[in-house]
Biopython code that builds the backbone (N, CA, C, O; Angstrom):
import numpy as np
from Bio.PDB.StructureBuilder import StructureBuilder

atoms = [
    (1, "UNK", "N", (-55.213, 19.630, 26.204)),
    (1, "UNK", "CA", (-56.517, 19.939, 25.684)),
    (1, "UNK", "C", (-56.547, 21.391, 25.242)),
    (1, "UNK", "O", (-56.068, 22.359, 25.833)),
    (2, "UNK", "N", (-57.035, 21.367, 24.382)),
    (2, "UNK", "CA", (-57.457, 22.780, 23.576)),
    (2, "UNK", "C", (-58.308, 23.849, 24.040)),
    (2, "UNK", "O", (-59.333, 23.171, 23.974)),
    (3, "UNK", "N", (-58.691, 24.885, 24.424)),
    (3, "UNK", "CA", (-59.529, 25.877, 25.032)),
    (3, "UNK", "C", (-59.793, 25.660, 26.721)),
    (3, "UNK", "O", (-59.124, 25.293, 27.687)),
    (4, "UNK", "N", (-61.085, 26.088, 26.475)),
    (4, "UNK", "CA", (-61.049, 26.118, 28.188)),
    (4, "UNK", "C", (-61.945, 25.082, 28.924)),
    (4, "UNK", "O", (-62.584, 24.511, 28.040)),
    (5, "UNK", "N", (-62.168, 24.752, 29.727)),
    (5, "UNK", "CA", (-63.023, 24.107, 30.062)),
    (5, "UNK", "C", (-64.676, 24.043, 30.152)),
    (5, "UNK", "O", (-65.483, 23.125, 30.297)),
    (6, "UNK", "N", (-64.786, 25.626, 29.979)),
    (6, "UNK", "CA", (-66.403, 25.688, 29.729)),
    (6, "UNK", "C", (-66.507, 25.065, 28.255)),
    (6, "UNK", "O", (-67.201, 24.101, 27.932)),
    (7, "UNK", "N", (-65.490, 25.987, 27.254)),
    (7, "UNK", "CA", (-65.511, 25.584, 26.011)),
    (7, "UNK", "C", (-65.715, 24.173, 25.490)),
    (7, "UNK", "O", (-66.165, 23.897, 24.378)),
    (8, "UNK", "N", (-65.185, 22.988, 26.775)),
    (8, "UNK", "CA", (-64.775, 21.602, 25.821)),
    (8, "UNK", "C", (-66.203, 21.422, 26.198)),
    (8, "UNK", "O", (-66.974, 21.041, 25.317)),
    (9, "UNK", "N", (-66.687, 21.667, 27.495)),
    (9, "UNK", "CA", (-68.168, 21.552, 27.855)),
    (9, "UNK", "C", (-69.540, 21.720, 26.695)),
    (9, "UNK", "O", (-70.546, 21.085, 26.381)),
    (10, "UNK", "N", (-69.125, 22.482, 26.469)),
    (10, "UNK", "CA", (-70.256, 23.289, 25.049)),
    (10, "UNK", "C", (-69.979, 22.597, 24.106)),
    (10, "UNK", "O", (-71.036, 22.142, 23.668)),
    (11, "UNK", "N", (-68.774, 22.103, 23.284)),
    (11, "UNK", "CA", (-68.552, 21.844, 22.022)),
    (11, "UNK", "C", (-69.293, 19.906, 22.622)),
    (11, "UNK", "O", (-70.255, 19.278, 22.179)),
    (12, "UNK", "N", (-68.346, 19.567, 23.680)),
    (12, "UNK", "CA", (-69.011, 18.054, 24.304)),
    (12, "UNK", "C", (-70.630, 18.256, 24.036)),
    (12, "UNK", "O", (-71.110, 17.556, 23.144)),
    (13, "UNK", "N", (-71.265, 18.912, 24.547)),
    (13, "UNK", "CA", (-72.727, 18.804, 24.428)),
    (13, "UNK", "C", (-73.349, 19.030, 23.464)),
    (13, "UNK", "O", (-74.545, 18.761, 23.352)),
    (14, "UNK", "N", (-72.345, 19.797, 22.217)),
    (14, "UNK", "CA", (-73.019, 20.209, 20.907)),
    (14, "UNK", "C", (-73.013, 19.312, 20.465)),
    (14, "UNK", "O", (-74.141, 19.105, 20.018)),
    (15, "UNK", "N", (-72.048, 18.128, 20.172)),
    (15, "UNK", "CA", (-71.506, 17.085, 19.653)),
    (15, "UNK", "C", (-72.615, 15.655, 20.242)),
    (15, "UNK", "O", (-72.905, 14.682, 19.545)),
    (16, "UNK", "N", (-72.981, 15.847, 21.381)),
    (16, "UNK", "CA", (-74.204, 15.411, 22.033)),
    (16, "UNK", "C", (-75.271, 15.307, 21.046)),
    (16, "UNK", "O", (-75.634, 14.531, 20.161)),
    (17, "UNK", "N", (-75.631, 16.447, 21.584)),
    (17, "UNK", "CA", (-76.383, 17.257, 20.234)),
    (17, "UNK", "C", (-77.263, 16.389, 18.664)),
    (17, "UNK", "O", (-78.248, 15.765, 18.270)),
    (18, "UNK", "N", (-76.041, 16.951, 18.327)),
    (18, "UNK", "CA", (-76.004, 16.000, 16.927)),
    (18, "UNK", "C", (-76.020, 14.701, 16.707)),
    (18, "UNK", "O", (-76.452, 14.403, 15.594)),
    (19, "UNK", "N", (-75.637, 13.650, 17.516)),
    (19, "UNK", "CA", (-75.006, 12.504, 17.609)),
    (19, "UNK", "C", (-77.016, 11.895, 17.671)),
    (19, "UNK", "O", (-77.599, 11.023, 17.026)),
    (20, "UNK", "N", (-77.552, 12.948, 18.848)),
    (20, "UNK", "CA", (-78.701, 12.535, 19.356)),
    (20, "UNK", "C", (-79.468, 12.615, 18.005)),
    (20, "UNK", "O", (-80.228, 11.694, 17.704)),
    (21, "UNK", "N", (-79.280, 13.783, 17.101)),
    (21, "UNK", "CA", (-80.223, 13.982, 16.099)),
    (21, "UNK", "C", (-80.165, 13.434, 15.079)),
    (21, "UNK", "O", (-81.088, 13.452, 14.265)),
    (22, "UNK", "N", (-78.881, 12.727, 14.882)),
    (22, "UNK", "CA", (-78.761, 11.703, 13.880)),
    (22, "UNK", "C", (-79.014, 10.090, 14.255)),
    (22, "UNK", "O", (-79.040, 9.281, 13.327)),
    (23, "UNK", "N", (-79.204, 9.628, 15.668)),
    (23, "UNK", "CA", (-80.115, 8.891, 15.670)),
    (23, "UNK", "C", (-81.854, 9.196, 15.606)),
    (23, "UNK", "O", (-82.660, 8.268, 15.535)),
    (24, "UNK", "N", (-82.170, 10.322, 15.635)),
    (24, "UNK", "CA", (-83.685, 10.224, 15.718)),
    (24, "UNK", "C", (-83.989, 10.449, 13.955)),
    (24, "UNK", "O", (-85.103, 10.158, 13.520)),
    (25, "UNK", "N", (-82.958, 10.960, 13.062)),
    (25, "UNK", "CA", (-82.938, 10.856, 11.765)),
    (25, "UNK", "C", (-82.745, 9.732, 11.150)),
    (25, "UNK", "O", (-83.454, 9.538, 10.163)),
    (26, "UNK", "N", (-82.043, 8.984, 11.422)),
    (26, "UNK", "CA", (-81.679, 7.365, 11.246)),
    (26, "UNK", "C", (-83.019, 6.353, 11.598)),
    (26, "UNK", "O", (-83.172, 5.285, 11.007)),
    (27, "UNK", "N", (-83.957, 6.842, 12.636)),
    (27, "UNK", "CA", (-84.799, 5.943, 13.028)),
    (27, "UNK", "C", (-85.982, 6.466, 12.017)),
    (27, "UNK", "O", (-87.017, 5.930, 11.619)),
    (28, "UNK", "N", (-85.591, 7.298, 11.859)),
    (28, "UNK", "CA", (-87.251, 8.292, 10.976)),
    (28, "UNK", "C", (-86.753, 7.183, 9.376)),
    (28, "UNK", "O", (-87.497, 6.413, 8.768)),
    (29, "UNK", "N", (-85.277, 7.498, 9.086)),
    (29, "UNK", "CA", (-85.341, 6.443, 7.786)),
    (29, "UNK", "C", (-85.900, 5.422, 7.717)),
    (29, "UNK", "O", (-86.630, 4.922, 6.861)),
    (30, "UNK", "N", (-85.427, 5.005, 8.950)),
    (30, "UNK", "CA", (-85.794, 3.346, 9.038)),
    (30, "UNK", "C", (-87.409, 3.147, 8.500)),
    (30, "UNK", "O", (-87.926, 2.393, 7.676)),
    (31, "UNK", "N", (-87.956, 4.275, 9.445)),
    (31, "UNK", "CA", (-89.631, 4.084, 9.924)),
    (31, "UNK", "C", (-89.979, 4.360, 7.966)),
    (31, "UNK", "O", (-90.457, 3.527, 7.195)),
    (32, "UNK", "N", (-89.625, 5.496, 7.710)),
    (32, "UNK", "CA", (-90.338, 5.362, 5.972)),
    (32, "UNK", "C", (-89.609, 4.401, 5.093)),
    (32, "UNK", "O", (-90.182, 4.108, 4.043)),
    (33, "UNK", "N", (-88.282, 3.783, 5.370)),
    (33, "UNK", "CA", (-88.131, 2.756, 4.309)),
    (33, "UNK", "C", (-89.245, 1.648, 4.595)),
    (33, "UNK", "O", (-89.902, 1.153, 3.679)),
    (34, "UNK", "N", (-89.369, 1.383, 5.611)),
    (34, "UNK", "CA", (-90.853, 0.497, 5.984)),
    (34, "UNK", "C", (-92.179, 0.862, 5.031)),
    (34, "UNK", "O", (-92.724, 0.261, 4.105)),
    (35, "UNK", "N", (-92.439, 2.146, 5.705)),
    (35, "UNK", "CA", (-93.695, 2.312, 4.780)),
    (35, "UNK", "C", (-93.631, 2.488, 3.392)),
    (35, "UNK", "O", (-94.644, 2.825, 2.779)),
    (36, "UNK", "N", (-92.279, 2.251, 2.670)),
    (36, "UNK", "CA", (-91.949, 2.610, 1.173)),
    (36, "UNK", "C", (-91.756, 1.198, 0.713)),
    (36, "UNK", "O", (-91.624, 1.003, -0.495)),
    (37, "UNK", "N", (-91.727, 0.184, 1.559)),
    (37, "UNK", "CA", (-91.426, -0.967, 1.458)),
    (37, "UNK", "C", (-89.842, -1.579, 1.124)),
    (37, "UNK", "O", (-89.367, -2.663, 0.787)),
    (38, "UNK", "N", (-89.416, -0.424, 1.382)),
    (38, "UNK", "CA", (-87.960, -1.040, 1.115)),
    (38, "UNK", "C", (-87.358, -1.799, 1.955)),
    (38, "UNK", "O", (-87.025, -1.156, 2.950)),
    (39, "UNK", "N", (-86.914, -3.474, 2.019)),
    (39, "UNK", "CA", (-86.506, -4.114, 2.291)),
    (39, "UNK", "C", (-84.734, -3.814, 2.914)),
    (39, "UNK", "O", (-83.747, -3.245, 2.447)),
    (40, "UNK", "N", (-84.964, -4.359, 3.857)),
    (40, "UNK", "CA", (-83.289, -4.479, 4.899)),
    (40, "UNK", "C", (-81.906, -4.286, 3.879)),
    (40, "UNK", "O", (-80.985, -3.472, 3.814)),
    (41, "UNK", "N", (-82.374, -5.697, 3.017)),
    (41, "UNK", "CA", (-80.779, -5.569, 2.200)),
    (41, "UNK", "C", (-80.566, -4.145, 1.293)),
    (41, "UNK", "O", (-79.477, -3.578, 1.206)),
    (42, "UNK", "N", (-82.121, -3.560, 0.474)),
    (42, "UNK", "CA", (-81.846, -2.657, -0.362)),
    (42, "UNK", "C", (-81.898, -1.214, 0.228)),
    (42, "UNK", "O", (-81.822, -0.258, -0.545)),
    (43, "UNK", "N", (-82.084, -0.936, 2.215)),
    (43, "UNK", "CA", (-81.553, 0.111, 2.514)),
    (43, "UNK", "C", (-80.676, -0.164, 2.994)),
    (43, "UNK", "O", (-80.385, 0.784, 3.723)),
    (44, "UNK", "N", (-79.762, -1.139, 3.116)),
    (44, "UNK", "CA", (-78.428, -1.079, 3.451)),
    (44, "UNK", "C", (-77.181, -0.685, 2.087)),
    (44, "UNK", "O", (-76.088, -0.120, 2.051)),
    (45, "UNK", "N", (-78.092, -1.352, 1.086)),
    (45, "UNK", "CA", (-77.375, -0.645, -0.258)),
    (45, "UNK", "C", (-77.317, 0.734, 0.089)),
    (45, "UNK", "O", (-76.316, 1.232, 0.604)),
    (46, "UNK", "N", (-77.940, 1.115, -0.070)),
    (46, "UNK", "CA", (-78.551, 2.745, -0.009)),
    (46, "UNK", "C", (-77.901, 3.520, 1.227)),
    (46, "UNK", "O", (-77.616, 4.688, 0.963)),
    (47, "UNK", "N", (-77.690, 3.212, 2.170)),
    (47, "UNK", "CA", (-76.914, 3.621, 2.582)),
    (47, "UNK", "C", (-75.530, 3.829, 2.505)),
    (47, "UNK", "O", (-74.989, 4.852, 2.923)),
    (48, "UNK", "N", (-74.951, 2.906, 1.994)),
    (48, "UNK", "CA", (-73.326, 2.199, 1.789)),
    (48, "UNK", "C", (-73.079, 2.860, 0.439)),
    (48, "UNK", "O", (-71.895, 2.859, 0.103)),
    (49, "UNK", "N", (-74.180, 3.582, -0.646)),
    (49, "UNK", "CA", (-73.882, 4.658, -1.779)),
    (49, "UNK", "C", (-74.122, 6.114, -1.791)),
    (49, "UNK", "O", (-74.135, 7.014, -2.631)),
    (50, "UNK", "N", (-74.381, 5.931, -0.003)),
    (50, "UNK", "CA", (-74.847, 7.144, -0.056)),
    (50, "UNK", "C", (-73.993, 8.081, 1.242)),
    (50, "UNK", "O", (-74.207, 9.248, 1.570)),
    (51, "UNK", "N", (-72.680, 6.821, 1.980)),
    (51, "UNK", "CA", (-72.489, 7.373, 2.824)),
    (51, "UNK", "C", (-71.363, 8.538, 2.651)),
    (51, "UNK", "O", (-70.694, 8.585, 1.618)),
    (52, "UNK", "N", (-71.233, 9.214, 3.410)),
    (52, "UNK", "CA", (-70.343, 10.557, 3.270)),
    (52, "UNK", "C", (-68.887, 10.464, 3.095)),
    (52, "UNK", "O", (-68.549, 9.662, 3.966)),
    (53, "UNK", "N", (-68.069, 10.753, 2.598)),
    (53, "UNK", "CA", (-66.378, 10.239, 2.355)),
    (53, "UNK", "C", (-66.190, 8.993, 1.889)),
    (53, "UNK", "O", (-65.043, 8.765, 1.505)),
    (54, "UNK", "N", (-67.128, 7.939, 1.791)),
    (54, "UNK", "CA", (-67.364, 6.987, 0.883)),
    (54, "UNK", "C", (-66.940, 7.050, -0.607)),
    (54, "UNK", "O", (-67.766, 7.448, -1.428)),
    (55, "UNK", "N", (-65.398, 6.589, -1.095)),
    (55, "UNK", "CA", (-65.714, 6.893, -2.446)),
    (55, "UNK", "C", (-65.718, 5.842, -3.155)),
    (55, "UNK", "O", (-65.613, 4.801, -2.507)),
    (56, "UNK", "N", (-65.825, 5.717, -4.552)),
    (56, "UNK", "CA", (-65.491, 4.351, -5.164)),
    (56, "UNK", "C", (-64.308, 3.964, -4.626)),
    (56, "UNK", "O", (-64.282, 2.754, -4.402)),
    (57, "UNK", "N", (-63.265, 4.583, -4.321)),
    (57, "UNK", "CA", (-61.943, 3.826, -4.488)),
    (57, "UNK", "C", (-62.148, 3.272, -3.052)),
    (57, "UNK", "O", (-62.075, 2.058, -2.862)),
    (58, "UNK", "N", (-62.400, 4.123, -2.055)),
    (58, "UNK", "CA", (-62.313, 3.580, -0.642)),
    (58, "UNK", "C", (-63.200, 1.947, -0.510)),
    (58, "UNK", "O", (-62.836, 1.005, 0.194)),
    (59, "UNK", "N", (-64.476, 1.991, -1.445)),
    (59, "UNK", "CA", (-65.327, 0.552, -1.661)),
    (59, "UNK", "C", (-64.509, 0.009, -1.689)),
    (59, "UNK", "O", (-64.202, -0.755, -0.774)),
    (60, "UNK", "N", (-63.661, 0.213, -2.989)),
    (60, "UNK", "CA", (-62.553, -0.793, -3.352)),
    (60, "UNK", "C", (-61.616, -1.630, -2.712)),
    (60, "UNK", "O", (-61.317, -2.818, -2.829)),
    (61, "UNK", "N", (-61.052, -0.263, -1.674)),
    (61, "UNK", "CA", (-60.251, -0.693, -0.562)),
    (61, "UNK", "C", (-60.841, -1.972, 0.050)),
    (61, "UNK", "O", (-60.415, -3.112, 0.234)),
    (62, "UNK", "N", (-61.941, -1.354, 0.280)),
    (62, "UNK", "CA", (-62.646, -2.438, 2.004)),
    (62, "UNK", "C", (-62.632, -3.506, 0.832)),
    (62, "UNK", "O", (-61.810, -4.407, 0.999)),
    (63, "UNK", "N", (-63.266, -3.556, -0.132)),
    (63, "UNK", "CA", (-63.799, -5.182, -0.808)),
    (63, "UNK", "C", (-62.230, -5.958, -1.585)),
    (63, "UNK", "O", (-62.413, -6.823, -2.441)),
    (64, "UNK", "N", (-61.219, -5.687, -1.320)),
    (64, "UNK", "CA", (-60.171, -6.015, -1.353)),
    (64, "UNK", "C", (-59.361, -6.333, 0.391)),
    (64, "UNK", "O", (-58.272, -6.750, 0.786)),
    (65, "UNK", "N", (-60.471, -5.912, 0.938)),
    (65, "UNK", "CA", (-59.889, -6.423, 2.453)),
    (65, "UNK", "C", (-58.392, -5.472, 2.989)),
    (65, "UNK", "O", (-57.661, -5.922, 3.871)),
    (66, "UNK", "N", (-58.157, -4.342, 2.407)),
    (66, "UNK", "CA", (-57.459, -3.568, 2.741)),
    (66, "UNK", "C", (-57.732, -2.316, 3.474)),
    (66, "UNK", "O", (-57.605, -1.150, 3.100)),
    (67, "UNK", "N", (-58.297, -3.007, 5.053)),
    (67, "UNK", "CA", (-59.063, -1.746, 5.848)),
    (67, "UNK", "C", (-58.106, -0.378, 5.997)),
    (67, "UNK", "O", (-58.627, 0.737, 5.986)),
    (68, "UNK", "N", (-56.930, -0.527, 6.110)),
    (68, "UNK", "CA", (-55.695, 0.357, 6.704)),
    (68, "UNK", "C", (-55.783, 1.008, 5.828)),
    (68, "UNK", "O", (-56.190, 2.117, 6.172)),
    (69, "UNK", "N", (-55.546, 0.895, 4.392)),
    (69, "UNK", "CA", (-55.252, 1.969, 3.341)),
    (69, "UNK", "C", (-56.976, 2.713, 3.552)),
    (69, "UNK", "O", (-57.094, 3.890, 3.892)),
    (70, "UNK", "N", (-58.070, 1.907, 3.315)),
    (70, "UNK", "CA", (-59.518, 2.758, 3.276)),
    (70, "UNK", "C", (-59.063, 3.509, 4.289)),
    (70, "UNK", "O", (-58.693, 4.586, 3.821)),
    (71, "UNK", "N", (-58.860, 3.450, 5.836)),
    (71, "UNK", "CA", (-59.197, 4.327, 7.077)),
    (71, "UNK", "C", (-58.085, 5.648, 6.444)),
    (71, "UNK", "O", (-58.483, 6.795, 6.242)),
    (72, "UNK", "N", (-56.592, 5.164, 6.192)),
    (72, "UNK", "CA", (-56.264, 6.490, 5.551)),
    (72, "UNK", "C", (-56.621, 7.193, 4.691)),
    (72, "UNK", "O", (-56.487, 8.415, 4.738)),
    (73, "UNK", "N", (-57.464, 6.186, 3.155)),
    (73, "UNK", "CA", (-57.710, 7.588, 2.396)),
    (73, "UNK", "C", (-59.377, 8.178, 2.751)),
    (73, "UNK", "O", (-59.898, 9.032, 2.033)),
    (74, "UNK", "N", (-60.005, 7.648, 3.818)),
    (74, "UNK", "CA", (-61.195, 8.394, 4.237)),
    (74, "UNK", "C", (-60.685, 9.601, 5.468)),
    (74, "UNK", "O", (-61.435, 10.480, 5.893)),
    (75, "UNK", "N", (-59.473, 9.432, 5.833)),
    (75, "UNK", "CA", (-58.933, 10.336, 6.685)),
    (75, "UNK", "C", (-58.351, 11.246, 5.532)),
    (75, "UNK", "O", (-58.036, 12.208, 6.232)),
    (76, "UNK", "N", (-58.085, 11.514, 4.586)),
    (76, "UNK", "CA", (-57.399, 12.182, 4.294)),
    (76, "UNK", "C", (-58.255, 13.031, 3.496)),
    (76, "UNK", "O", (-58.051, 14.204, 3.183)),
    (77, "UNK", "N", (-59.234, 12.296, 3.207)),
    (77, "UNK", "CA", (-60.913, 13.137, 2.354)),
    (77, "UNK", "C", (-61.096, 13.645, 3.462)),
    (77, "UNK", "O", (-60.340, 14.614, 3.545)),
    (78, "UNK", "N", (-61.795, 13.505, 4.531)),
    (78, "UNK", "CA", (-62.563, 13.814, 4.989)),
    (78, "UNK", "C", (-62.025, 14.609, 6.563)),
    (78, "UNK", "O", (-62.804, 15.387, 7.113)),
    (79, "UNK", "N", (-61.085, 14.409, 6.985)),
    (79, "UNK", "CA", (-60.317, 14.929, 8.087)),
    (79, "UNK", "C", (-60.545, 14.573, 8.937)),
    (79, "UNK", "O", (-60.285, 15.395, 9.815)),
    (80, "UNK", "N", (-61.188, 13.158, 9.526)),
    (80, "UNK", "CA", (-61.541, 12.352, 10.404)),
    (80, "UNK", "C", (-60.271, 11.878, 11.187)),
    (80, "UNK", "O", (-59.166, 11.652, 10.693)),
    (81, "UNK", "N", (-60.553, 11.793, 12.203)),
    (81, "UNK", "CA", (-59.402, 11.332, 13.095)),
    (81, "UNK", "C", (-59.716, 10.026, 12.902)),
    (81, "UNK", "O", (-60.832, 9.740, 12.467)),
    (82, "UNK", "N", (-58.479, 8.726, 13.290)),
    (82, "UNK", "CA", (-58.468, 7.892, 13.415)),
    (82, "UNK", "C", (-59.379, 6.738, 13.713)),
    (82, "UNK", "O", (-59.572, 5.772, 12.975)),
    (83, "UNK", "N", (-60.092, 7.036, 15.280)),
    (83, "UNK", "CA", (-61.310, 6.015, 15.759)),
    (83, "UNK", "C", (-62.245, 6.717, 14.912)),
    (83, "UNK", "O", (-63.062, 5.815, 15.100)),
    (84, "UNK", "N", (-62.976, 7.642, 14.019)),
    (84, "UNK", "CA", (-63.704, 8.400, 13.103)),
    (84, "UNK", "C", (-63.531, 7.810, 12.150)),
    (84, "UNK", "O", (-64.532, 7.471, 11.519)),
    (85, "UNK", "N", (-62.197, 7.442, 11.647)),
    (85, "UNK", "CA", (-62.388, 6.542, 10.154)),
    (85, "UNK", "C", (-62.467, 5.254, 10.544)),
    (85, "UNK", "O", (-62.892, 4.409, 9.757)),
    (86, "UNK", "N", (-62.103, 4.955, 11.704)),
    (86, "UNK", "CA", (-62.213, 3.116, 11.072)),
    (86, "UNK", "C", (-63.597, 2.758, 12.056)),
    (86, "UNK", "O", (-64.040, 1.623, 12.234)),
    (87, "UNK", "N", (-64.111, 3.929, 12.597)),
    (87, "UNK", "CA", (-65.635, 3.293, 12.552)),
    (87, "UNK", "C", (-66.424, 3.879, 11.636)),
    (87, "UNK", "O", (-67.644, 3.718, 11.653)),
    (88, "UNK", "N", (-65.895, 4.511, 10.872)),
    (88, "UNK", "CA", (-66.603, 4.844, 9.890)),
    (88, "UNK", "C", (-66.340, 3.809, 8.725)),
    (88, "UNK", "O", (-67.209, 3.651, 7.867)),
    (89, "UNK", "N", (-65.063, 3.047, 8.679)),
    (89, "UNK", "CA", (-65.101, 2.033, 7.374)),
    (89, "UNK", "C", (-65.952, 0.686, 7.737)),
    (89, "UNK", "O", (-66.674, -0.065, 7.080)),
    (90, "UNK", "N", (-65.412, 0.753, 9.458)),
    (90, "UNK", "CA", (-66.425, -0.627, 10.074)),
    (90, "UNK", "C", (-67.486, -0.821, 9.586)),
    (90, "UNK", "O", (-68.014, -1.768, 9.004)),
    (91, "UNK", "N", (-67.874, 0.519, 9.971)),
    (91, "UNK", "CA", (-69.562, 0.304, 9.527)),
    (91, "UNK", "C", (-70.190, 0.531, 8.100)),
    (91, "UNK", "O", (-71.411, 0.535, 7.940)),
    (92, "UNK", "N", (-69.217, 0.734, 6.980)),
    (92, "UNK", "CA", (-69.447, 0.505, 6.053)),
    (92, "UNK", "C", (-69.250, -0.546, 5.641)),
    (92, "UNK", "O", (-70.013, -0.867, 4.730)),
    (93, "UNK", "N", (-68.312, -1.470, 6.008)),
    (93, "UNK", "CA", (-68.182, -2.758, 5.691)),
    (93, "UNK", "C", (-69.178, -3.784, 6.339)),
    (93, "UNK", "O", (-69.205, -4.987, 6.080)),
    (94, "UNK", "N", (-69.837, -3.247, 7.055)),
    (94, "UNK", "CA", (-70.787, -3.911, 7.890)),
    (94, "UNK", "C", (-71.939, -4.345, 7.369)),
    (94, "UNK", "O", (-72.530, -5.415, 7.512)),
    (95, "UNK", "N", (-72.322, -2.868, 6.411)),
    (95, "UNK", "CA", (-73.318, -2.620, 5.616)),
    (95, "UNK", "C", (-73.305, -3.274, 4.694)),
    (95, "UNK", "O", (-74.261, -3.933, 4.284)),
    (96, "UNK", "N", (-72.185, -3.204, 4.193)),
    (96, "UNK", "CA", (-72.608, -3.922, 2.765)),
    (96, "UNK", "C", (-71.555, -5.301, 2.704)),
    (96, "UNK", "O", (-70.901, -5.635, 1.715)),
    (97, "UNK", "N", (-71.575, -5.837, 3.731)),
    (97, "UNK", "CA", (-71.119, -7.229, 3.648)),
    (97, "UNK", "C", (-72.634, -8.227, 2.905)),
    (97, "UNK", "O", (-72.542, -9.441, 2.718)),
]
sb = StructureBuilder()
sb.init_structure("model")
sb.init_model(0)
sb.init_chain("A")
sb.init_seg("    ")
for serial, (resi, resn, name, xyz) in enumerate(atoms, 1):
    if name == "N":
        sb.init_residue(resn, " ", resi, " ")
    sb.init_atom(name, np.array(xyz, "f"), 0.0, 1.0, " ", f" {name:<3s}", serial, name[0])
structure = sb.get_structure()
């Protein structure tokens, strides 16, 4: 492990942190695609064009059923470690199945 132990402590809880604030951001979407009337399937579009290291080609990947090549070239955009990209392709494929 890298640094010290207070350190992994702090960066662990920053990472907390965020994780927490992007569900209470995720739920706030939810709550105004409601009042905007946007329907389930067309914010799941919207998400799946809007997600981060998402590129056309990586779409491509997943909708060709070639998860392995997507998880590498979203690792290689984006510098995601391993369980980082392929829950990050999971859940893009999730989306827009």
């Amino acid at each position: 492990m890298f640094g010290t132990s207070k350190q992994n402590q702090l960066q662990a809880a920053h990472i907390r942190s965020l994780e927490a604030r992007v569900r209470t951001l995720d739920a706030l979407v939810v709550q105004l695609a409601e009042r905007a009337g946007v329907g389930d399937e067309e914010l799941a579009h919207l998400r799946g064009i809007s997600e981060a290291g998402v590129t056309p080609e990586i779409e491509a990947l997943v909708r060709q059923g070639k998860d392995i090549e997507a998880i590498k070239s979203y690792r290689q955009l984006t510098g995601a470690g391993l369980k980082q990209a392929k829950d990050a392709i999971d859940a893009y494929r999730a989306r827009s199945a």
